[in-house]
C-alpha positions in Angstrom: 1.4 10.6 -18.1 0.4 7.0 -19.3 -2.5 6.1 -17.5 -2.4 2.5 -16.3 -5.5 0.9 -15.5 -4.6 -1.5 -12.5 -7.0 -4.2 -11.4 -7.1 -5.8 -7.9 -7.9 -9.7 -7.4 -7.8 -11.1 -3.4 -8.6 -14.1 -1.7 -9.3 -14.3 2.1 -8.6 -17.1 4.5 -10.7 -16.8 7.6 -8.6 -17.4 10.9 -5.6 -19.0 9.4 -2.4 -17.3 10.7 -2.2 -18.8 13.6 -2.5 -22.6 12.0 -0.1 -22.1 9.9 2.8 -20.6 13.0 1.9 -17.0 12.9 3.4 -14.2 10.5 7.1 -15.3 11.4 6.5 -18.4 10.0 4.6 -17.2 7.0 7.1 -14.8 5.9 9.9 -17.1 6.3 8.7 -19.9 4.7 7.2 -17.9 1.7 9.8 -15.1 0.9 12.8 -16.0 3.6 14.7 -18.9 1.7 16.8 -16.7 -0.5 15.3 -12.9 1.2 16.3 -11.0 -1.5 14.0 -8.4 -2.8 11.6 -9.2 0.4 10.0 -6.4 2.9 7.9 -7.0 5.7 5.7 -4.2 7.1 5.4 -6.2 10.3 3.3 -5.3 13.5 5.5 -7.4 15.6 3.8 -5.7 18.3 0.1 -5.6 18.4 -1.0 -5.0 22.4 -3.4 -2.4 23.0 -4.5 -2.2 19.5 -1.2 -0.2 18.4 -0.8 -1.8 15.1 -3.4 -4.3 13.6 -1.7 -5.4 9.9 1.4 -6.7 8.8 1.6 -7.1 4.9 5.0 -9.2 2.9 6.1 -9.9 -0.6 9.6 -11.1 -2.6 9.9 -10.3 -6.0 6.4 -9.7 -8.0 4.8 -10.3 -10.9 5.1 -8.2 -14.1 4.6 -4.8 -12.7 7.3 -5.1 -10.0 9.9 -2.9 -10.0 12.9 -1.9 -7.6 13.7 2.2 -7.6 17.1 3.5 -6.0 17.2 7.2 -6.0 20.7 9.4 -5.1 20.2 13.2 -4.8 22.5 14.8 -7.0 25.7 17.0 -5.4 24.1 20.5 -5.5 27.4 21.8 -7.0 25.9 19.9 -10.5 24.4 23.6 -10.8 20.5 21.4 -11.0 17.9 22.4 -9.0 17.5 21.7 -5.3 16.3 17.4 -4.9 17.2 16.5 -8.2 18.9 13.5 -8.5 19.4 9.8 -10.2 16.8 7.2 -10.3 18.0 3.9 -11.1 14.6 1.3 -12.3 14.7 -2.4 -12.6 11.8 -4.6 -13.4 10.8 -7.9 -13.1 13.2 -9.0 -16.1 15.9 -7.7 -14.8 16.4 -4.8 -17.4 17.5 -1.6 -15.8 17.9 2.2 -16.3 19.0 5.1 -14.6 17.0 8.7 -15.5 17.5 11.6 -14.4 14.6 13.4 -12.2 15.1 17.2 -12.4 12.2 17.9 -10.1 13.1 15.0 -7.6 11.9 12.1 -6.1 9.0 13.0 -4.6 7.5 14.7 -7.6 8.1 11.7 -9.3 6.5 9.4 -7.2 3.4 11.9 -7.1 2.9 11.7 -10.9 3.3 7.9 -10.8 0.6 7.9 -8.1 -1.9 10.3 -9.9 -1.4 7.8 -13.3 -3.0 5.0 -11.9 -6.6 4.1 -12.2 -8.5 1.5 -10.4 -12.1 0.5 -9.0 -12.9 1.4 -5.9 -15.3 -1.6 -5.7 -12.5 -4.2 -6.4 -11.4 -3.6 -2.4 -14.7 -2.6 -1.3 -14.4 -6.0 1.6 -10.2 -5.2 3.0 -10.3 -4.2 6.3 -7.2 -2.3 5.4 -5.8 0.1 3.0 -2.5 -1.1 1.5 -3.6 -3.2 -2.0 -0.1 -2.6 -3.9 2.1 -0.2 -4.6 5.2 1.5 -3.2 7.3 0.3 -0.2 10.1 1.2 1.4 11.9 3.5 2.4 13.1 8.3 2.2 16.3 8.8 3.9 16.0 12.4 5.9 18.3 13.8 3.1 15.0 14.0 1.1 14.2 17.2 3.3 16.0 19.4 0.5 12.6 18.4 -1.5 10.3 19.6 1.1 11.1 23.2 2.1 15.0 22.6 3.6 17.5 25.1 2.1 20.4 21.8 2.0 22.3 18.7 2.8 25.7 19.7 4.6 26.9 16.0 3.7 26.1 13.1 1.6 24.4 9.9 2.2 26.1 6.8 1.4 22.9 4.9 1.7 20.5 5.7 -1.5 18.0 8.5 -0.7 15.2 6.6 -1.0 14.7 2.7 -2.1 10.9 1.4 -3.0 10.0 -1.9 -4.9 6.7 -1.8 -6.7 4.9 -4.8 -4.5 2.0 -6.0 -7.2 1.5 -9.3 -5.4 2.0 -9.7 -1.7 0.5 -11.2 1.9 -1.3 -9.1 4.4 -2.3 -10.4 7.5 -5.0 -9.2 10.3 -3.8 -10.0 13.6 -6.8 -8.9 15.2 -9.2 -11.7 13.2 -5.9 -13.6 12.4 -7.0 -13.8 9.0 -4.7 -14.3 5.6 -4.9 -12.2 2.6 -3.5 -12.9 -0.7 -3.7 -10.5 -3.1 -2.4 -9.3 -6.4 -3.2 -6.5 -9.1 -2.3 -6.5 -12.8 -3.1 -4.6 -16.0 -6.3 -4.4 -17.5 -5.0 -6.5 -20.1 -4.1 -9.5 -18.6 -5.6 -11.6 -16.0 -3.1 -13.7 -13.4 -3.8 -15.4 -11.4 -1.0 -18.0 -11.3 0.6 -16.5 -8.3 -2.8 -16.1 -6.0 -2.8 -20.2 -6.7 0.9 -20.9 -6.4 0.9 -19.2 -2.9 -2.6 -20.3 -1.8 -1.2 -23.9 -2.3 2.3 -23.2 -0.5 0.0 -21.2 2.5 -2.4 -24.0 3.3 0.3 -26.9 3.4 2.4 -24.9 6.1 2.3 -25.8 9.2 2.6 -24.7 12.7 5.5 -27.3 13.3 8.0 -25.7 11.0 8.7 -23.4 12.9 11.5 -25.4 14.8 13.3 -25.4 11.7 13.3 -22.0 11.3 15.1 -21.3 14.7 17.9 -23.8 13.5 18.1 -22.1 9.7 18.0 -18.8 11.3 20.0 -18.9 14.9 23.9 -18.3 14.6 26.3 -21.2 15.3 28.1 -20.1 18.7 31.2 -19.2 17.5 33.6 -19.2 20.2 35.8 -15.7 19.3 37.5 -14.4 22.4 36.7 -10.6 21.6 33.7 -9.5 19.8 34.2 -5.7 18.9 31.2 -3.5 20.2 30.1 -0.6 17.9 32.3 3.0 17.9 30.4 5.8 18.0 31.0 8.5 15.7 31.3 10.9 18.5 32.5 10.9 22.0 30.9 11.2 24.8 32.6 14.7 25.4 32.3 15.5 22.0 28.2 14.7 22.3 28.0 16.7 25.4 29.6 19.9 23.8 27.4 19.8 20.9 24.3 19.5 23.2 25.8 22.6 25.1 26.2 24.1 21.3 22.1 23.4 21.0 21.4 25.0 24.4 23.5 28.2 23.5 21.1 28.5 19.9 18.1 28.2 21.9 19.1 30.6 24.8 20.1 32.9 21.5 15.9 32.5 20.4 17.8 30.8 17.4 15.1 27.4 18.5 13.3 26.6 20.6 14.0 22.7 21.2 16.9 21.0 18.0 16.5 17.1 17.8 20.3 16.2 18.4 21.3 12.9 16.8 24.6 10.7 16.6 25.7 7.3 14.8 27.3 4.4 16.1 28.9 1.6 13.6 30.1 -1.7 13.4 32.2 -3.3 10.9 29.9 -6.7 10.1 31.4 -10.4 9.1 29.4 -12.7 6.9 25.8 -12.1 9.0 22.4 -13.9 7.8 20.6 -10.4 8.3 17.1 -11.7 8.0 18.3 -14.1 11.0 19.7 -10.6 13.0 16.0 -9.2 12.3 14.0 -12.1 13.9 16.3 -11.5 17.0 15.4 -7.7 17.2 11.7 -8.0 16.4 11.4 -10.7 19.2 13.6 -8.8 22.0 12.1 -5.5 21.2 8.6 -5.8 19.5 7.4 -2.7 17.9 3.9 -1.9 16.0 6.0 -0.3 12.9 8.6 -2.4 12.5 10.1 -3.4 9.2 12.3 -5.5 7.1 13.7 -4.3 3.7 16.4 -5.7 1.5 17.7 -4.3 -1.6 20.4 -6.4 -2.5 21.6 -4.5 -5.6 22.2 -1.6 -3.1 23.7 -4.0 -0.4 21.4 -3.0 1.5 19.3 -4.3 4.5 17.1 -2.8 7.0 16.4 -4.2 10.6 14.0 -1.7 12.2 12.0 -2.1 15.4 10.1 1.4 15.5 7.5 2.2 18.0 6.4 5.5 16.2 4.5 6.2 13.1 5.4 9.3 11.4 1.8 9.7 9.0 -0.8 7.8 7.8 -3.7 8.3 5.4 -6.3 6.4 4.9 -8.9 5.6 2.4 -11.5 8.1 4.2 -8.9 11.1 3.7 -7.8 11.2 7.3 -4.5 12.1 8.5 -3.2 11.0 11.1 0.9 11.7 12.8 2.0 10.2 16.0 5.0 12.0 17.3 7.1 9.9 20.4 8.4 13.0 22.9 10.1 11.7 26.1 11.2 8.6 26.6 12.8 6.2 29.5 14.1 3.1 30.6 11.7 0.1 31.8 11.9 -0.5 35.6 13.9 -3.7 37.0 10.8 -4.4 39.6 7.3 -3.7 39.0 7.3 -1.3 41.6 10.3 0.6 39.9 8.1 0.1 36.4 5.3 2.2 37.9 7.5 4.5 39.7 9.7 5.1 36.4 5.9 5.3 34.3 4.5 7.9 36.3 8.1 10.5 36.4 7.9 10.2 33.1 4.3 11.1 32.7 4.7 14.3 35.3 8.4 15.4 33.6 8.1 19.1 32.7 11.1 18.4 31.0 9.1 16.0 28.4 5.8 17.4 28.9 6.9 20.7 27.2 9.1 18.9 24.7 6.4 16.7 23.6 3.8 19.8 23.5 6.0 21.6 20.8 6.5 18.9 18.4 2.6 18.6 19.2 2.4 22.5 18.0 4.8 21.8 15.3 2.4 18.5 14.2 -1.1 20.6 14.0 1.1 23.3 12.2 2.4 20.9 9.3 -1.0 19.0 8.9 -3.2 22.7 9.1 -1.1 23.0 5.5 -2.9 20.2 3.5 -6.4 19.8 5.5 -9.4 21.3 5.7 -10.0 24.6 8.1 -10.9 23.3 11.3 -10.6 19.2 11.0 -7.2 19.3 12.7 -7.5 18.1 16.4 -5.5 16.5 18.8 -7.5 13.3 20.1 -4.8 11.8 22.8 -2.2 14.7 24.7 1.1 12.8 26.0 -0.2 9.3 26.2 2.2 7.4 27.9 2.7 3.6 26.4 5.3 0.8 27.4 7.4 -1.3 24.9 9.9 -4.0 26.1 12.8 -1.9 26.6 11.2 1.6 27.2 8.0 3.6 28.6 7.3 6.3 25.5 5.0 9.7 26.1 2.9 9.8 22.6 0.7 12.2 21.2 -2.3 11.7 18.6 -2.8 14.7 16.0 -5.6 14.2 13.2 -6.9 16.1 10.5 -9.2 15.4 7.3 -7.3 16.0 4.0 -8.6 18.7 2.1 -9.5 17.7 -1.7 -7.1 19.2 -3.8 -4.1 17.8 -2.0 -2.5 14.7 -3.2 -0.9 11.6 -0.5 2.8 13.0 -1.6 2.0 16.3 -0.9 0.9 15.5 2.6 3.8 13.6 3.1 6.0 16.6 1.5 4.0 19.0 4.3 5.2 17.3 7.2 8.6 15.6 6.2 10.8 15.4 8.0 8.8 14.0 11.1 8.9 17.2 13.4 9.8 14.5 16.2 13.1 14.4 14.2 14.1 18.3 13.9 12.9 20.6 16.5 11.2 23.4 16.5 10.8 26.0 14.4 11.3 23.3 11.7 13.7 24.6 9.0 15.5 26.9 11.1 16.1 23.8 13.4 17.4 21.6 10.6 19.7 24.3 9.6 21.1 24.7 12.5 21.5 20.7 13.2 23.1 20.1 9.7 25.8 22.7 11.1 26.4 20.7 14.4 25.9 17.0 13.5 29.4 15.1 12.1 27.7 13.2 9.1 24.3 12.5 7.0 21.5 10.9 8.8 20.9 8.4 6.1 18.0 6.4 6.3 17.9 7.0 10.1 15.0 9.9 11.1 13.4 9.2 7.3 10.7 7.2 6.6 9.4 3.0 6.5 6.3 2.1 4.4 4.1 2.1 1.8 2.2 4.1 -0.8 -0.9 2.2 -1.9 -2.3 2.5 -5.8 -5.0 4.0 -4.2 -3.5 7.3 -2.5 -3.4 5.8 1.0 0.1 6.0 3.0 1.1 4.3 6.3 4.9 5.5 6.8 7.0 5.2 10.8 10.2 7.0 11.6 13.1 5.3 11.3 14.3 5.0 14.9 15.5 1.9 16.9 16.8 0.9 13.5 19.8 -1.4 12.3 21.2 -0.4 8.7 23.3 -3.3 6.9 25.2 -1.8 4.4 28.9 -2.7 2.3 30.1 -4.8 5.6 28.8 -2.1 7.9 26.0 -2.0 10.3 25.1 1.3 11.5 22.5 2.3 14.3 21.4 6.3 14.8 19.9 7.6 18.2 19.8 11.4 19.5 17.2 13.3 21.6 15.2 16.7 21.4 17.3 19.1 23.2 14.7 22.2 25.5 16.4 24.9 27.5 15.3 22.4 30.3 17.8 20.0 29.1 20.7 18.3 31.0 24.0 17.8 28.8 25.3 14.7 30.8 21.3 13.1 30.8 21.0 13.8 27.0 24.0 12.0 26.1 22.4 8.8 28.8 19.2 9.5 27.1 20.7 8.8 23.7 22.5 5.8 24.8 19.7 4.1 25.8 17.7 4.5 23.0 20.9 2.1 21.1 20.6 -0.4 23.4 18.4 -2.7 22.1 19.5 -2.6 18.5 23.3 -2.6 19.2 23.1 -5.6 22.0 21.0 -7.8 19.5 23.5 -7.2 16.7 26.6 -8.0 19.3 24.6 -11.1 20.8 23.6 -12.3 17.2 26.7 -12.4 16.2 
């Protein structure tokens, strides 16, 4: 591998989000005029101390780069998660190679070529200072221990951009954070000042403009077609009675069930849409992607992060088990809070994904570190009260960030339990790929750290479509007719703000 010696340069501006109209207005105004090649790694909810940065960029400097990657048909005769990856950088020149060994092993040795100076970020409170973000579809389990992929994605199996200059922001000092890393050889610093300059003559007031650029003219059409599922509600039931017959078998013991509905879309200002979900359902991993060359957009509101690591080799997983409507009163709120957090039902559905967690982390860390800090936590959100659990565990030396992330993907809150057995078993009963939904949302930092949700609560704009998926872990506990009102209410929030923004 080339070894690319990458060098970090940062500026901090004490207490300044909140002048300038808060992250909404700082992304808008400094990546959302045109929107294209932008992400936004955004803590739109920060109570309780869920989530405590949100980082942005557009298109970079001369190390960005956009990567679309397709996993080959397997009937090519090539190894299992080989596939195509198409590169473009920041000229615009682009080439598709071939990766024989896949994606993932890809990104590994692209990590492991970069060297850097641990001083240069010696001050950031946090652990993203460039590097990859975006997004692996679930398909990408074929590269991490699953035997196949019954059908194919039409989304791309995983889409990153190369971010080598962006914005991070701490919401808990509200403070602003350019920065930007470069080659060795050359010193820039033309975008640090260009964006400085832009950041310190926004204002707070702006933000009325905003709403008008980004809020829909009410159109006044007398039938606005909701979203068709891809399964009935009969159909849905009988495949939940399909799971329940596996598991009585001993085939599993609990298969993560999921569906798709979709939407044909008219002309829709996406990054508008997003602003609409992230402000009716605030999440502390939420995220905005768009990849225009794939047609491609990304609205997600995710309350759950699938793995982190950070720069003091800790891993940490997250896994959501159990989830139910908010209450209309506060009386119902407490009443609906505390069923929740005495369910059986979720209680034992939570404890095996727990099992499955401390099974899939014991892989890459050392003997012993692995520990479960917080048992079936339960948190609100706007729409829903959540039961989460907390696993940790200190990543042993010789294991590098993709491999962790190649241990324990998919998130086991996704497949069931036992894992591959489980996934087998779903790909045999679910009626088409889960795309980008169940994968993963974030970043891999130059420096071997990862922060990366599951994609749930998620909107997927692609070729005049917008797709949402939702499904629920199925236990021998499990009610067919509850399952299927389970999974509704989980596509609420995304599929009203996508019928009300239009």
């Amino acid at each position: 591998m080339n070894h690319k010696c990458l060098k970090l340069k940062w500026r901090k501006f004490d207490h300044l989000a909140g002048q300038v109209g808060g992250a909404k207005n700082i992304f808008c105004q400094l990546f959302g005029h045109e929107a294209e090649n932008t992400f936004w790694l955004d803590s739109s909810s920060t109570d309780m101390g869920r989530a405590r940065f949100s980082f942005m960029g557009g298109k970079g400097g001369s190390l960005w780069k956009q990567l679309s990657f397709r996993l080959s048909d397997q009937s090519d005769g090539c190894s299992k998660g080989c596939g195509f990856l198409s590169l473009e950088d920041s000229e615009g020149s682009a080439k598709t190679i071939f990766l024989e060994g896949g994606f993932l092993d890809f990104l590994n040795k692209e990590l492991q070529s970069y060297q850097y100076d641990k001083n240069e970020y010696e001050g950031l409170p946090f652990d993203f200072h460039g590097g990859y973000v975006g997004y692996m579809g679930y398909d990408l389990k074929v590269e991490c221990g699953a035997t196949s992929n019954r059908y194919k994605s039409k989304t791309p199996d995983a889409c990153f951009f190369f971010a080598d200059n962006l914005v991070a922001i701490d919401h808990k000092n509200d403070d602003v954070y350019l920065l930007a890393i470069h080659e060795e050889s050359s010193s820039m610093t033309e975008w640090l000042d260009d964006t400085e300059e832009k950041l310190l003559r926004l204002t707070g007031s702006t933000s009325m403009d905003l709403e008008r650029q980004y809020s829909h003219p009410s159109t006044f059409s007398s039938h606005k077609a909701g979203f068709a599922a891809e399964q009935s509600r009969e159909q849905y039931i009988r495949d939940v009675k399909k799971c329940l017959n596996y598991i009585k078998d001993g085939e599993s013991y609990e298969l993560c069930l999921t569906t798709q509905i979709r939407k044909p879309i008219e002309v829709l200002n996406s990054l508008g849409l997003y602003l609409s979900l992230r402000e009716r359902n605030p999440a502390p991993y939420a995220a905005w992607l768009n990849f225009p060359k794939e047609d491609l957009c990304i609205c997600c509101s995710s309350p759950e992060r699938f793995l982190q690591l950070d720069r003091n080799d800790m891993l940490e997983a997250k896994p959501i088990k159990g989830t139910v409507a908010r209450g209309a009163t506060e009386e119902e709120d407490k009443q609906l809070k505390l069923k929740l957090q005495l369910s059986e039902k979720d209680q034992a559905e939570n404890l095996m994904i727990v099992d499955l967690l401390r099974n899939d982390l014991g892989r890459v860390c050392d003997p012993g570190s692995v520990h479960v800090p917080y048992l079936m936590d339960v948190q609100s959100y706007a729409t829903v009260h959540t039961m989460v659990s907390t696993i940790r565990g200190k990543k042993r030396s010789d294991v590098s960030a993709v491999n962790c992330v190649k241990a324990a993907f998919p998130g086991g809150s996704m497949t069931g339990a036992p894992k591959l057995r489980s996934m087998e078993l779903l790909d045999s009963i679910e009626s088409c790929s889960r795309g980008i939904y169940s994968g993963c949302i974030g970043f891999f930092s130059y420096n071997q750290t990862f922060d990366l949700n599951i994609v749930i609560r998620t909107i997927v704009i692609h070729e005049g479509e917008a797709s949402i998926g939702a499904g629920g872990a199925i236990i021998a506990l499990s009610n067919p007719e509850e399952e299927y009102e389970e999974m509704i209410l989980k596509t609420k929030a995304p599929a009203s703000t996508v019928i009300d923004y239009e």
